[in-house]
DRENPA-3360 file (N, C-alpha, C; in nm, 2 decimals, always signed):
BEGIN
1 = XXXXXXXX = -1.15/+2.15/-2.26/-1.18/+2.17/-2.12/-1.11/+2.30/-2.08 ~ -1.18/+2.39/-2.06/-1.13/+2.52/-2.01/-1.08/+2.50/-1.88 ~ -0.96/+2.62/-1.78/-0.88/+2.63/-1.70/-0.96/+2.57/-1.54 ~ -1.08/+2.63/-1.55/-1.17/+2.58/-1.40/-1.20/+2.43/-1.41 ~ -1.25/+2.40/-1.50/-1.27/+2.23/-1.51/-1.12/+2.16/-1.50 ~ -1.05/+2.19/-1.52/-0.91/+2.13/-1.50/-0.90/+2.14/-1.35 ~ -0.87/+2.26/-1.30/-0.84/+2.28/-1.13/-0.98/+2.21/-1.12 ~ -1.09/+2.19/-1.11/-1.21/+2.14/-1.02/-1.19/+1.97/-1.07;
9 = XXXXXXXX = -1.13/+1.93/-1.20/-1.03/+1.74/-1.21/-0.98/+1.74/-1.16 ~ -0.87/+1.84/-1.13/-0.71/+1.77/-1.03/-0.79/+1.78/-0.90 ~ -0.91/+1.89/-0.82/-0.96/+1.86/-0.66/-1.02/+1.71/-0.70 ~ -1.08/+1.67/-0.75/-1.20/+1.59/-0.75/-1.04/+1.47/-0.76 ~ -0.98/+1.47/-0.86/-0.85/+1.32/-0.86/-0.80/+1.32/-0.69 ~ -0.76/+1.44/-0.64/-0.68/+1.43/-0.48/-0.77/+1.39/-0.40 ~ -0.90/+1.45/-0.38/-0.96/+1.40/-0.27/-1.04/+1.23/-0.30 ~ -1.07/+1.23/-0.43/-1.12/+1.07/-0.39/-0.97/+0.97/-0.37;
17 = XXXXXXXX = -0.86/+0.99/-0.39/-0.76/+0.92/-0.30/-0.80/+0.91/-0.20 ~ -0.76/+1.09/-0.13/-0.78/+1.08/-0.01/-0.87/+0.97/+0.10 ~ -1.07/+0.99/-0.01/-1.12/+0.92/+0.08/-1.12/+0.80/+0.11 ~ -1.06/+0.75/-0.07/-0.99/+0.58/-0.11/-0.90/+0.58/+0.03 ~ -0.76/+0.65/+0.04/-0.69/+0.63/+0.11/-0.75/+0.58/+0.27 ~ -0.79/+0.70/+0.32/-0.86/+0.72/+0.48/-0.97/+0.59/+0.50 ~ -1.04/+0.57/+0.36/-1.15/+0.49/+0.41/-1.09/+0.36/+0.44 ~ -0.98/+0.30/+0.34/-0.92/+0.19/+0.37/-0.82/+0.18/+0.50;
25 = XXXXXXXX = -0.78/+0.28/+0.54/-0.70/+0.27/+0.66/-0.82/+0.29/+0.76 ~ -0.88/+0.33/+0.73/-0.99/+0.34/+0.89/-1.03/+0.19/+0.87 ~ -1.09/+0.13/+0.78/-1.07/-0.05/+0.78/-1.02/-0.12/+0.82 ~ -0.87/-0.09/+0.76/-0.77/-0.23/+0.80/-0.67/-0.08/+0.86 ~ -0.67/-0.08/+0.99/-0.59/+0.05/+1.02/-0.43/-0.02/+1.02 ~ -0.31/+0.03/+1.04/-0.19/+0.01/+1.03/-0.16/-0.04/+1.18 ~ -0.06/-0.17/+1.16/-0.02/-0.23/+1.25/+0.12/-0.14/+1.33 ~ +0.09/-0.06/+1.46/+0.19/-0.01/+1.55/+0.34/-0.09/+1.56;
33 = XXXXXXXX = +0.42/-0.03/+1.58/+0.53/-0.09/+1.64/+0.52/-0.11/+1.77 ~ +0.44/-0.02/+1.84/+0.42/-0.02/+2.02/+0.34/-0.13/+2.07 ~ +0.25/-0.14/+1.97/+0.13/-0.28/+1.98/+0.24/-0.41/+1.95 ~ +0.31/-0.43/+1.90/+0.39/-0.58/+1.91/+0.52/-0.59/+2.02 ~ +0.61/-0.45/+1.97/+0.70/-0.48/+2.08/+0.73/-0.35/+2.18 ~ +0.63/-0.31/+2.25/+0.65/-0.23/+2.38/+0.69/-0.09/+2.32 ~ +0.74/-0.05/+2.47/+0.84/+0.06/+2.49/+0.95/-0.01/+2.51 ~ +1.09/+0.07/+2.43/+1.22/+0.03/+2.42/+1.26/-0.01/+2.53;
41 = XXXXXXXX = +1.35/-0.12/+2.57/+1.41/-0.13/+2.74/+1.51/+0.00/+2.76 ~ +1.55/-0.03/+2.84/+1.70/+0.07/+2.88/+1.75/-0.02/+2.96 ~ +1.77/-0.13/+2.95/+1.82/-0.23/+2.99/+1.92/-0.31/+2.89 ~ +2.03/-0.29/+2.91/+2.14/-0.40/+2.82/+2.17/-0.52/+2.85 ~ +2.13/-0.61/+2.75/+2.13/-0.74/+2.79/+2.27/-0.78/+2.71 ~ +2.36/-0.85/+2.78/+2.50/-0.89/+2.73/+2.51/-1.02/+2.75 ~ +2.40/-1.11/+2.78/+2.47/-1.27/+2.75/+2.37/-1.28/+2.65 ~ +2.40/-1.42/+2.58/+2.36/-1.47/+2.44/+2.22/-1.55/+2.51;
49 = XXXXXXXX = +2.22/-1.60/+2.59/+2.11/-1.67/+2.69/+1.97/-1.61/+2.74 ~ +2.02/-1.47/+2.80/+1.93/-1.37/+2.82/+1.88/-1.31/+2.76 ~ +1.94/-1.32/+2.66/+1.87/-1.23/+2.50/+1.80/-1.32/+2.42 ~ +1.83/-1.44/+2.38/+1.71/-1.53/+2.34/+1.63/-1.52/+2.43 ~ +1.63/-1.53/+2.57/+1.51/-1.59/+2.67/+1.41/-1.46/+2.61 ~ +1.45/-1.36/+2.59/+1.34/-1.26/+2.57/+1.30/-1.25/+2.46 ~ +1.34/-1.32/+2.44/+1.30/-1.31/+2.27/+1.34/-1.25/+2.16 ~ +1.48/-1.19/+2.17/+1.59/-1.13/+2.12/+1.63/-1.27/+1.98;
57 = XXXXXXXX = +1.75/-1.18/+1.97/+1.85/-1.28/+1.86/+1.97/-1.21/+1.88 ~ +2.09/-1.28/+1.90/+2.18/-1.26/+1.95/+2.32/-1.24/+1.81 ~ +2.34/-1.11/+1.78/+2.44/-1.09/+1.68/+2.55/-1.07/+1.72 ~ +2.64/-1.14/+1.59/+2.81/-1.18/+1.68/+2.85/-1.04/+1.59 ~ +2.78/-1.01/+1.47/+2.87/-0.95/+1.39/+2.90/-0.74/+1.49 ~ +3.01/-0.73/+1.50/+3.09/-0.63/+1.48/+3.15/-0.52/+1.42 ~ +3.13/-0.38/+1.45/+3.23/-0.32/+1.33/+3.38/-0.35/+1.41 ~ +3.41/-0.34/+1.53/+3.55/-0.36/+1.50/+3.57/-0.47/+1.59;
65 = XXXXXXXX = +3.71/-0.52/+1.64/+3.69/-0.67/+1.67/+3.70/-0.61/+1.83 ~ +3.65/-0.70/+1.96/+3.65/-0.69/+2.07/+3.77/-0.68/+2.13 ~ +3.82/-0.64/+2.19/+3.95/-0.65/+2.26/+3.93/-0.75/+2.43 ~ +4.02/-0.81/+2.44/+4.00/-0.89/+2.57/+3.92/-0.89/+2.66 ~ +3.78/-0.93/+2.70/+3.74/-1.00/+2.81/+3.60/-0.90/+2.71 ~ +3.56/-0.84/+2.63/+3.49/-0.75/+2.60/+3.38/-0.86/+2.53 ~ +3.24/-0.80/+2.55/+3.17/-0.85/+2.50/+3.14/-0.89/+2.32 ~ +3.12/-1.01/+2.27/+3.15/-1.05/+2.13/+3.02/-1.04/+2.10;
73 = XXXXXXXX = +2.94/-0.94/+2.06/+2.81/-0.97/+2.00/+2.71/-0.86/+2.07 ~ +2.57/-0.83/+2.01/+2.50/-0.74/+2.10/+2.36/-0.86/+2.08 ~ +2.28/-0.79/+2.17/+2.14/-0.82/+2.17/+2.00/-0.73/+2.07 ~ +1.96/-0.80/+1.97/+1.86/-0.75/+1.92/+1.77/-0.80/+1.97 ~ +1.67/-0.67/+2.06/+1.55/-0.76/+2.17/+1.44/-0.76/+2.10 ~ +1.45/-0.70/+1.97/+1.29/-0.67/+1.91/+1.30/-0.76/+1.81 ~ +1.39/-0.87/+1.79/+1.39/-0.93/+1.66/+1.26/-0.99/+1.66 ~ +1.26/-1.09/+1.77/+1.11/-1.16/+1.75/+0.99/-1.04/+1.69;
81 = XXXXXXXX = +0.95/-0.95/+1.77/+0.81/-0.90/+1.80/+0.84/-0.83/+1.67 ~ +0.95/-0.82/+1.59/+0.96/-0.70/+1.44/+0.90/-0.83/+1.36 ~ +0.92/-0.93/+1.39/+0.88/-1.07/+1.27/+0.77/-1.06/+1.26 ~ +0.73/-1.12/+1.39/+0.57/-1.05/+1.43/+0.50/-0.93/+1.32 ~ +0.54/-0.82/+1.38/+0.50/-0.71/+1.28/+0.50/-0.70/+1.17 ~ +0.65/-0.72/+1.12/+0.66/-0.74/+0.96/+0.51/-0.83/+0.87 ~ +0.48/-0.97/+0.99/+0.41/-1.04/+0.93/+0.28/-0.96/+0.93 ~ +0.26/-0.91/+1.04/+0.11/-0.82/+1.03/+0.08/-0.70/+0.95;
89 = XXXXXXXX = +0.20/-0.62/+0.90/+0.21/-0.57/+0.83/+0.19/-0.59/+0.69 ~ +0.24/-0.73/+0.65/+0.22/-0.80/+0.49/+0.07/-0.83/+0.49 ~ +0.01/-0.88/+0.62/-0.10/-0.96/+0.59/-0.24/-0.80/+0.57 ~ -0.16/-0.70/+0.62/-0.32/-0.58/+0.62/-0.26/-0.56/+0.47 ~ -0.14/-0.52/+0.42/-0.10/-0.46/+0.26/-0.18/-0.60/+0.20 ~ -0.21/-0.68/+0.18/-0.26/-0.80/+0.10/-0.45/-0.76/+0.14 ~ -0.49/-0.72/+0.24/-0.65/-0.69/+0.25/-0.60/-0.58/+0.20 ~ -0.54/-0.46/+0.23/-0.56/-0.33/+0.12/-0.56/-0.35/-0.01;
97 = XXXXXXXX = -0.47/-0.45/-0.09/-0.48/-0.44/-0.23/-0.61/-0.53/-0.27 ~ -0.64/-0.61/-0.22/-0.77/-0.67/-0.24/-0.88/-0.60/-0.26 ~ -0.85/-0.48/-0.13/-0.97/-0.39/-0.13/-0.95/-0.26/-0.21 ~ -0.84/-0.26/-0.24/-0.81/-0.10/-0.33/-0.79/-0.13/-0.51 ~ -0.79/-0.25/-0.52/-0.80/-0.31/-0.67/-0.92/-0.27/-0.70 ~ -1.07/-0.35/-0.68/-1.16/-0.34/-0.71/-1.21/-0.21/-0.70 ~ -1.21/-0.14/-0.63/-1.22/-0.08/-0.57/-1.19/+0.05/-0.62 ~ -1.08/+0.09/-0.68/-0.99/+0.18/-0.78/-1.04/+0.16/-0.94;
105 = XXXXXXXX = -1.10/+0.02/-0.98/-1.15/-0.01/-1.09/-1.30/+0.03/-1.10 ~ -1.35/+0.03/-0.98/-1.49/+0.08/-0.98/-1.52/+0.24/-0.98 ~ -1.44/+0.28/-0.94/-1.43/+0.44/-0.93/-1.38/+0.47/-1.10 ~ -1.30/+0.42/-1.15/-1.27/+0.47/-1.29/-1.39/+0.45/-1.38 ~ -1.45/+0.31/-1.38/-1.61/+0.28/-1.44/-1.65/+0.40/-1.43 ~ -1.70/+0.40/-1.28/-1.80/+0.54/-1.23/-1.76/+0.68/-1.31 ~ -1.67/+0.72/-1.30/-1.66/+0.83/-1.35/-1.63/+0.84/-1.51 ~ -1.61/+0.75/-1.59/-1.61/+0.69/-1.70/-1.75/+0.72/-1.77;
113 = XXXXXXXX = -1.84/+0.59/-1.67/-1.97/+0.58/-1.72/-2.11/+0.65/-1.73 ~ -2.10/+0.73/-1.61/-2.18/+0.82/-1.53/-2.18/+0.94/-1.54 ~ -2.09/+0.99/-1.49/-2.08/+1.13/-1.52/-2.04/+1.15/-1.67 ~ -2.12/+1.25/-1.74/-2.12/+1.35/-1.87/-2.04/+1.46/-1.83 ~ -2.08/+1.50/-1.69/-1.93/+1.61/-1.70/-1.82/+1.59/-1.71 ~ -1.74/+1.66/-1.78/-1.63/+1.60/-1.84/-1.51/+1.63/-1.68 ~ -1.50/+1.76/-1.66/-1.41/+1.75/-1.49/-1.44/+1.63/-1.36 ~ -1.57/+1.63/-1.39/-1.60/+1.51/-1.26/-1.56/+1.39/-1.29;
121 = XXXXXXXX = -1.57/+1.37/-1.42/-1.56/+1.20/-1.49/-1.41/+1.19/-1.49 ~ -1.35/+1.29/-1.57/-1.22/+1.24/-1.53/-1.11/+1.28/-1.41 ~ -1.17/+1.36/-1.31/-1.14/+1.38/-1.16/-1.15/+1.25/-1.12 ~ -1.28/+1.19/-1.09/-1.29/+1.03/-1.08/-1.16/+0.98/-1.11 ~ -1.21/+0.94/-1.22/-1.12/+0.86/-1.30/-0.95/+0.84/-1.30 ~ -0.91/+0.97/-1.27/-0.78/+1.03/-1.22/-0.75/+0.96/-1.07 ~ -0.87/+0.98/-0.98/-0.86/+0.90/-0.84/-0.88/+0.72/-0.85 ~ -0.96/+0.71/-0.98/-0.96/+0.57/-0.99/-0.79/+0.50/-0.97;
129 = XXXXXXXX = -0.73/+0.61/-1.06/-0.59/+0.54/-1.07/-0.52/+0.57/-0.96 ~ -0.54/+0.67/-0.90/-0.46/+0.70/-0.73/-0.48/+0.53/-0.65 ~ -0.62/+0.53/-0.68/-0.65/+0.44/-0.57/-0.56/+0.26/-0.59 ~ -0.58/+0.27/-0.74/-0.50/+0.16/-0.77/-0.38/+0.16/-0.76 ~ -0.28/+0.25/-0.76/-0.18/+0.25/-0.73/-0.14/+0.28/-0.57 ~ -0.23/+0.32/-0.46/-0.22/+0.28/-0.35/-0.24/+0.15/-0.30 ~ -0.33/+0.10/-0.37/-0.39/-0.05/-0.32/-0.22/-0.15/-0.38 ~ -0.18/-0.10/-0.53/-0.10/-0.23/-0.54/+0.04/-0.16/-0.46;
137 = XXXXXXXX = +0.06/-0.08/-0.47/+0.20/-0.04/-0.42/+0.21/-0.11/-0.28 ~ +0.10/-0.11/-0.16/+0.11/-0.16/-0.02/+0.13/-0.28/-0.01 ~ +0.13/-0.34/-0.17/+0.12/-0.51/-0.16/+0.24/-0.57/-0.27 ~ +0.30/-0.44/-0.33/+0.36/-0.48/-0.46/+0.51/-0.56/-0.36 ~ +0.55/-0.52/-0.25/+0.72/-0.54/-0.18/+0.69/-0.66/-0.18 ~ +0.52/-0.76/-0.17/+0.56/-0.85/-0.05/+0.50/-0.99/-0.20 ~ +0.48/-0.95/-0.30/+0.45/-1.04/-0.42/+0.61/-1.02/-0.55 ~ +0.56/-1.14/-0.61/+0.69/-1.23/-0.71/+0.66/-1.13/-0.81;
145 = XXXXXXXX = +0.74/-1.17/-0.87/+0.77/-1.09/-1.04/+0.63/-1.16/-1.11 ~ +0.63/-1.26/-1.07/+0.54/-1.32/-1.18/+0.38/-1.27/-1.12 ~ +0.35/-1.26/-1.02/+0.20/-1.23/-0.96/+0.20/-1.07/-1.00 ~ +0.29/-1.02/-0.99/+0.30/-0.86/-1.03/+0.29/-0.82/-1.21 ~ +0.36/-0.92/-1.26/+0.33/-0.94/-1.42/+0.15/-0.97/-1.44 ~ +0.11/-1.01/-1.36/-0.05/-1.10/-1.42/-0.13/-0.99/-1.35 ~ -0.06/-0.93/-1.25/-0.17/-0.78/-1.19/-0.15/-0.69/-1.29 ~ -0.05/-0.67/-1.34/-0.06/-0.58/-1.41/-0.09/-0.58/-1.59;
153 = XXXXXXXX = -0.10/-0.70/-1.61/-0.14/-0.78/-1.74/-0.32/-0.78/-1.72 ~ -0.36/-0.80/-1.60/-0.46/-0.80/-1.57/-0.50/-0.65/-1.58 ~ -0.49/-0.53/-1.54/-0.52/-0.44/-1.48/-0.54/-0.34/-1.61 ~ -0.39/-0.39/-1.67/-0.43/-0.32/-1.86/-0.56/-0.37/-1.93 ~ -0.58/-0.52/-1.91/-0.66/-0.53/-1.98/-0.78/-0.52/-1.98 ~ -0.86/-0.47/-1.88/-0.97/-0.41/-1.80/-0.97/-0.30/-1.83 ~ -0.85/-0.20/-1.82/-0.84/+0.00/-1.86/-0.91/-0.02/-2.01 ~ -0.80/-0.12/-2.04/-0.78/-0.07/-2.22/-1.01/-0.17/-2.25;
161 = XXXXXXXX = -1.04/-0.27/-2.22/-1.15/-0.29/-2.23/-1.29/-0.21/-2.18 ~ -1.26/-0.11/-2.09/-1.31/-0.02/-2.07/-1.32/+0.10/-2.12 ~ -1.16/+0.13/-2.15/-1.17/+0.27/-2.25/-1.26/+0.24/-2.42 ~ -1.25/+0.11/-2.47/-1.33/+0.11/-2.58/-1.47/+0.10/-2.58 ~ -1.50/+0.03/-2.46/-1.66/+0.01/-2.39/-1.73/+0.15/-2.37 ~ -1.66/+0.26/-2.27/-1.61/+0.38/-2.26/-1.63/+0.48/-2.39 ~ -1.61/+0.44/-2.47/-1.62/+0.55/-2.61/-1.67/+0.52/-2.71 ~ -1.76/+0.36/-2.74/-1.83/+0.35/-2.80/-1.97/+0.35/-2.76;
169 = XXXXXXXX = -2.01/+0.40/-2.59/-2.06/+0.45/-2.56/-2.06/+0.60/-2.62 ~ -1.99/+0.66/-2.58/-2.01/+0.81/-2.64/-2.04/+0.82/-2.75 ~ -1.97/+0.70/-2.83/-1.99/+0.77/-3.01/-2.18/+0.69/-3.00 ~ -2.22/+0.61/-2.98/-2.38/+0.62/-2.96/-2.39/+0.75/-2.93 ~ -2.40/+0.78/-2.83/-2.47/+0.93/-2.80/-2.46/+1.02/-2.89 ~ -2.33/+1.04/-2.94/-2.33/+1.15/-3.05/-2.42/+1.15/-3.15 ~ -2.40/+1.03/-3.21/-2.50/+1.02/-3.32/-2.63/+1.03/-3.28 ~ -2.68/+0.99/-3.16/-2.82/+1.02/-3.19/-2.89/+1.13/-3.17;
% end
């Protein structure tokens, strides 16, 4: 593969991320922090009562110790609406990898199977793997060692079943 088909693989690997990327966030777009819990107060809440009522959680811990009559603890007011978030957060990274698995696998096919140009096919192919490693990374924090072992147990053995599918394709073609 001569110098231009290399730079016209690496455009063709960046931009079908990108569209991987963009198309799946225009989908399942990203959960705001402004959408669950507001704009910050400027309001200090100093009893342990008022700060639960709002849905706070009330921390005793300290860097240094209080001195007499001084308040023992502060108010985290975003504890609740961060849980919230966090959880909405997990649940779109679990539709992204769902959607960026397949999805990343089908793009490598494609440019695998399809394209005879050798820059386009493996430009694809290159994005095939962008895409798969966007899709699992958004989901890899919030799964076990062991669901991450069988994605990824799984995922080799599909590359590696398609790279021989993949080139005993080719060697037909050659020979005939």
């Amino acid at each position: 593969m001569d110098l231009k088909n290399i730079v016209i693989g690496i455009a063709i690997i960046i931009l079908t991320i990108f569209v991987a990327f963009y198309g799946i966030n225009t989908i399942f777009p990203s959960p705001e922090y402004e959408d669950f819990c507001g704009e910050p107060s400027r309001e200090v809440i100093t009893v342990q009562a008022e700060c639960e009522a709002a849905g706070g959680k009330w921390d005793h811990t300290l860097a240094a110790r209080p001195l007499e009559g001084e308040i023992k603890g502060y108010c985290d007011e975003d504890f609740t609406c961060r849980q919230e978030l966090d959880d909405a957060r997990e649940t779109r990274s679990k539709k992204v990898f769902l959607m960026a698995l397949p999805l990343g696998i089908a793009i490598i096919a494609f440019g695998a199977l399809v394209f005879g140009l050798e820059a386009v096919g493996a430009g694809l192919m290159g994005g095939g793997v962008g895409t798969l490693i966007y899709g699992s990374g958004a989901y890899w924090p919030y799964t076990e060692n062991w669901i991450r072992f069988l994605i990824s147990l799984i995922g080799l053995a599909l590359i590696i079943w398609l790279a021989y599918y993949f080139n005993k394709k080719l060697d037909k073609k050659k020979k005939k």
